[in-house]
N, C-alpha and C positions, 0 to 999 in steps of 0.2 A: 452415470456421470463418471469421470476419469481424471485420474489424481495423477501428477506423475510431480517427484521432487527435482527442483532444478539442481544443478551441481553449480557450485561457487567456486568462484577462480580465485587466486589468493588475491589479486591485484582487485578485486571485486569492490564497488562501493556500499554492500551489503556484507555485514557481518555476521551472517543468520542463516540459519537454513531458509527454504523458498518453499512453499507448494504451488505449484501452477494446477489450475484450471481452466479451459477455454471459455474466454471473455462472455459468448452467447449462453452458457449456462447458469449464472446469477443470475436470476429472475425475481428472487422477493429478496433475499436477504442477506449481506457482505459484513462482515465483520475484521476490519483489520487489530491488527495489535501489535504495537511499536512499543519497543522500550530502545533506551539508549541515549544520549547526546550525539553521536552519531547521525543521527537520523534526524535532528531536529531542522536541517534547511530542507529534507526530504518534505518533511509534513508542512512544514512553511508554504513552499512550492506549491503540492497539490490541494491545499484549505485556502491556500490564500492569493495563490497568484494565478490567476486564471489562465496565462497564456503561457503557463508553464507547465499546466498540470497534468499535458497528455502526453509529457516526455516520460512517463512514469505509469509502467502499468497500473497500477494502482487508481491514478488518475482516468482510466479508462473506462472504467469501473461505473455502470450507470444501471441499476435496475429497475426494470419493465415497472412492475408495482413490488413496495416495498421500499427498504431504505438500507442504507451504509451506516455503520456505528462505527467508531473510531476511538478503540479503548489506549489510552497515551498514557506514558507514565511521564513524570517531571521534566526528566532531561530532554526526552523528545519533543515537550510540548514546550520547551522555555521561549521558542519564535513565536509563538501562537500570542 
């Protein structure tokens, strides 16, 4: 499996560093982790709005068998 970190442009609408993985290697099990206010129409979008949520990798994100856990702190979760 291969990791590589994405680099962030300052005009970025991520405020975080990134790890990228290719998409076909999640197989059992994705764990994101959002903190911020930031971020909170991000996780709206991809939990809640279905025809928005494969603008976002994250949104792309479907494994074989297994499941996505979504650990959110406050600010990101205040759309939810």
């Amino acid at each position: 499996m291969q990791f590589r970190e994405a680099p962030l442009q300052e005009d970025s609408i991520y405020s975080s560093a990134q790890i990228s993985i290719e998409r076909r290697l999640i197989g059992i099990m994705c764990i994101f982790l959002v903190a911020g206010h930031s971020k909170a129409h991000i996780v709206h979008e991809i939990l809640k709005e279905e025809e928005k949520r494969e603008q976002y990798p994250a949104g792309l994100i479907n494994p074989v068998r297994g499941k996505i856990t979504w650990l959110i702190d406050k600010e990101a979760a205040k759309r939810l």
